[in-house]
C-alpha positions in Angstrom: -259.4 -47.0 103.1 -256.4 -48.9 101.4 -255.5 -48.6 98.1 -256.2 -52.5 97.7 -259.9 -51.5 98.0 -258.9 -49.0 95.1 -257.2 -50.4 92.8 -258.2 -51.3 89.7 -256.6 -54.5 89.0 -258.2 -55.2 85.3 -255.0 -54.0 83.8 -254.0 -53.2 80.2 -250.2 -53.9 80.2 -247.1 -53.6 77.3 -244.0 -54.9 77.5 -240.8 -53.7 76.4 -241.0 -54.6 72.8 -244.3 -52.9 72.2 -244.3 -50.5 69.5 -245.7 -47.2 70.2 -247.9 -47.2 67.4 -249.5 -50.3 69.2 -248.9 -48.4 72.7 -251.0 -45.4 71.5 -253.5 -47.3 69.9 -254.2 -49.5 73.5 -254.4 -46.3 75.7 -257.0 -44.7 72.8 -258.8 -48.1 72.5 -259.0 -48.2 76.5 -259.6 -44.4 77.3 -256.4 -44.4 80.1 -253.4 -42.0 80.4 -250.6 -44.5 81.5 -250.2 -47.9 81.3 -247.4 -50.5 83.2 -244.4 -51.7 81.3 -243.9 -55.6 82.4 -241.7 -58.1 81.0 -242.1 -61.8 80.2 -242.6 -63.0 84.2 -245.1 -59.8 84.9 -242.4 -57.6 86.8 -242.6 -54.2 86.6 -240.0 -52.9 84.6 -241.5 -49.8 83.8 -244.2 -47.0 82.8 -245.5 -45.3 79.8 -248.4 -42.3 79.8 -249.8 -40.2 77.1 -247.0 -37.9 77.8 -244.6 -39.7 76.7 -246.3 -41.1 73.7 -247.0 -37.1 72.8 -242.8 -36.7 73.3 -241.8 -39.5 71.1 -244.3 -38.3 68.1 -243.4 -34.7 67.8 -239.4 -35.3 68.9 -238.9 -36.2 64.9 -241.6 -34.2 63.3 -239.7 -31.6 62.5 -236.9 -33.3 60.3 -238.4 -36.3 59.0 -241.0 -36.7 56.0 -244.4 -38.1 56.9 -243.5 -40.9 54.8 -240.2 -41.4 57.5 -241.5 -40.3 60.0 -244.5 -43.1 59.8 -242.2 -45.7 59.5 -239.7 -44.9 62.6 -242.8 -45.0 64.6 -243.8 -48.3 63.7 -239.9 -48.9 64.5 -239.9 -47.1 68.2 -240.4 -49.6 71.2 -242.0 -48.9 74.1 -238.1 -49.7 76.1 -236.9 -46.4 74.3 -239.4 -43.9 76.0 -240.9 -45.6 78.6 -239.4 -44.1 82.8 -237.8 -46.8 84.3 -237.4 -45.7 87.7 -241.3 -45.8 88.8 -242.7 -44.6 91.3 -245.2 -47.9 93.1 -247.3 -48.3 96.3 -248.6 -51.3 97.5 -252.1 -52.6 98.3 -251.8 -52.3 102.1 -250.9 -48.3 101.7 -253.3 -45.6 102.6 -255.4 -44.1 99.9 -253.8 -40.6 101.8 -250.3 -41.8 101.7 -250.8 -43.1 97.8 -252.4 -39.6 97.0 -249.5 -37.9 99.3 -247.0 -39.6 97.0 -248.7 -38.4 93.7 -249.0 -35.0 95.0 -245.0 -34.8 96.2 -244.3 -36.2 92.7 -246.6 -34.5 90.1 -247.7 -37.7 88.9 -251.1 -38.9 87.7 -251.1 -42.8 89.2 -248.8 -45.3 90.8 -248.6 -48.8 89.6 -249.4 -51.3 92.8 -247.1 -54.1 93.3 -246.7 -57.1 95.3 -243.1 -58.3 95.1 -241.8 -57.4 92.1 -245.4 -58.6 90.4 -247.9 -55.6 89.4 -251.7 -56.5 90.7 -253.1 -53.2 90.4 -252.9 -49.2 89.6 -254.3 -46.2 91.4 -255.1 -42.9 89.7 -256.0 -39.5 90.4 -259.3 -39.9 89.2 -259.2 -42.7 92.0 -258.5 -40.6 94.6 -261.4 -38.0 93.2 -264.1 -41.0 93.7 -262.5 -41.0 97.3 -263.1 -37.6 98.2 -266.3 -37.8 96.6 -267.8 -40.5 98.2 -266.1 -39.0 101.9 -267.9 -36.1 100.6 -271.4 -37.7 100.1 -271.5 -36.0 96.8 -273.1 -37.9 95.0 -276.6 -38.2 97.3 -279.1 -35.8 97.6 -277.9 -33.8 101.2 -278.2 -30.4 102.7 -274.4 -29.4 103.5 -273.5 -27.5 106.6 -270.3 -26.0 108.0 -269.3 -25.6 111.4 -265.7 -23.9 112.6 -264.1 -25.8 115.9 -261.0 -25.5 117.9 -258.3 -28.4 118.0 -259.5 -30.3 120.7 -260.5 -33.5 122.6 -264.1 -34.0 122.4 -264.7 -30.6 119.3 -266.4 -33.4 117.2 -268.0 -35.8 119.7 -270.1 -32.2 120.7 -271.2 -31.1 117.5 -272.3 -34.9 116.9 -273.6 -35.2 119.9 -276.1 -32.2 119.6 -277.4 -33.0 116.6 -278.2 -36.4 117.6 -279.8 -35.2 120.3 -282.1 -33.6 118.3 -282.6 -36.7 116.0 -280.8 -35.3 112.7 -278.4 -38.1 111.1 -275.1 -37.1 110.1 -274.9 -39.0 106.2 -271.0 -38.0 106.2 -268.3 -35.8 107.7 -265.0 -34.1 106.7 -262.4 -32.0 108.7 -260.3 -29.9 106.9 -257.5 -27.8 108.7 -257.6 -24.0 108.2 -254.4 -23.3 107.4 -254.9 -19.4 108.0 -256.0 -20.4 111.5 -253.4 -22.9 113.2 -255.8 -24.7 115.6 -258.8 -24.4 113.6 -260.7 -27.1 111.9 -263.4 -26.7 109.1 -265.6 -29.6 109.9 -268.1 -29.9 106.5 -271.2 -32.5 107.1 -274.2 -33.6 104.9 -277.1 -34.5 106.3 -280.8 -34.9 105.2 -281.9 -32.0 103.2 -285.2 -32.3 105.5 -282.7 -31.7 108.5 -280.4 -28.7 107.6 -282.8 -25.7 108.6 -283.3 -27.5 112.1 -279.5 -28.7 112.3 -278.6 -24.6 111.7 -280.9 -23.2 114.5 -279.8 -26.2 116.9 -276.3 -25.6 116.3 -276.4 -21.7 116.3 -278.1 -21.8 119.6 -275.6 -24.1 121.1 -272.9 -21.0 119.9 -271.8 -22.4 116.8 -271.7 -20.2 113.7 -273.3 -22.3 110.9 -272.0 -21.4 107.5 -274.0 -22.7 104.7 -272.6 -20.6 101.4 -269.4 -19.4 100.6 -267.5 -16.6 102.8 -264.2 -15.2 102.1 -263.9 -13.7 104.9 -264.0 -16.0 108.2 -263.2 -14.3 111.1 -266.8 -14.1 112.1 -267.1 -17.7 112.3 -263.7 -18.5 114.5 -264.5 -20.5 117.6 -264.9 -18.0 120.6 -262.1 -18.3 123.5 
């Protein structure tokens, strides 16, 4: 999937010259953590979250009067607190490169430009509906876990098996085990009708099904 696909491009922008008591009261009114800086033409100039909103309020607090301290907020622009060197993707980037780039940088979205124009922004909770839906989460399945080595044809086996045996594979995920260089963790939802069958098929084939959670997994390590 591409972060175009993503995106949501309904956006609630500011511009420089936004106060942050209007700032604050657009990310409240709108329920969001961060929202693009652009200037007159559209161009990204730069970003402002709730975090910085959060800095700028208390950063006086504790030498000003309410009374002052009110009115240097309705003074404070966006300009003074928002990051200027952002962080961006584009719509043709992977959703795993965007969410790499979040990861590597502790951030919680990336604005997504074309040119110097902003069309769209990707969040973590993006990214969450991503894995979710990879995940099958969110229909009624029977999940099932099977342990295979690194190698050509691991997943074109355990698929082919069960659809020999006429159970339909609703999603699939692979996850390396980092404990176990060479081993994969390959999670699949399938009919709830199906898991019972798809565990005694697979378990007679030499597969170790794993159904709840084992802190221990040597047991379940592919043989050879």
């Amino acid at each position: 999937m591409y972060v175009g696909r993503k995106m949501t491009t309904t956006l609630v922008t500011v511009t420089p010259e936004t106060t942050m008591v209007k700032a604050r009261d657009l990310l409240r009114e709108h329920n969001i953590k961060q929202v693009p800086v652009v200037d007159q033409q559209g161009s990204l100039v730069g970003i402002l979250t709730d975090r910085d909103i959060r800095t700028a309020w208390a950063s006086p607090a504790t030498t000003l009067s309410i009374y002052e301290l009110t009115y240097v907020l309705q003074k404070l622009t966006v300009e003074s607190v928002m990051v200027k060197n952002v962080i961006t993707t584009t719509p043709d980037a992977t959703i795993e490169r965007a969410a790499k780039i979040m990861h590597d940088n502790k951030i919680g979205s990336l604005p997504v430009v074309e040119g110097d124009k902003v069309v769209g922004i990707i969040t973590s909770t993006d990214l969450m509906e991503v894995l979710l839906d990879a995940l099958g989460i969110e229909e009624e399945s029977g999940r099932i876990v099977v342990l295979v080595k690194d190698r050509i044809g691991a997943l074109a086996d355990v698929c082919g098996l069960l659809k020999q045996n006429n159970i339909n594979i609703r999603s699939m995920v692979t996850l390396p085990l980092h404990h176990y260089p060479g081993v994969y963790e390959v999670v699949m939802r399938l009919n709830p009708a199906d898991r019972a069958n798809a565990e005694e098929y697979l378990n007679q084939a030499g597969y170790k099904v794993i159904t709840e959670y084992k802190k221990d997994l040597s047991s379940y390590l592919p043989a050879g």
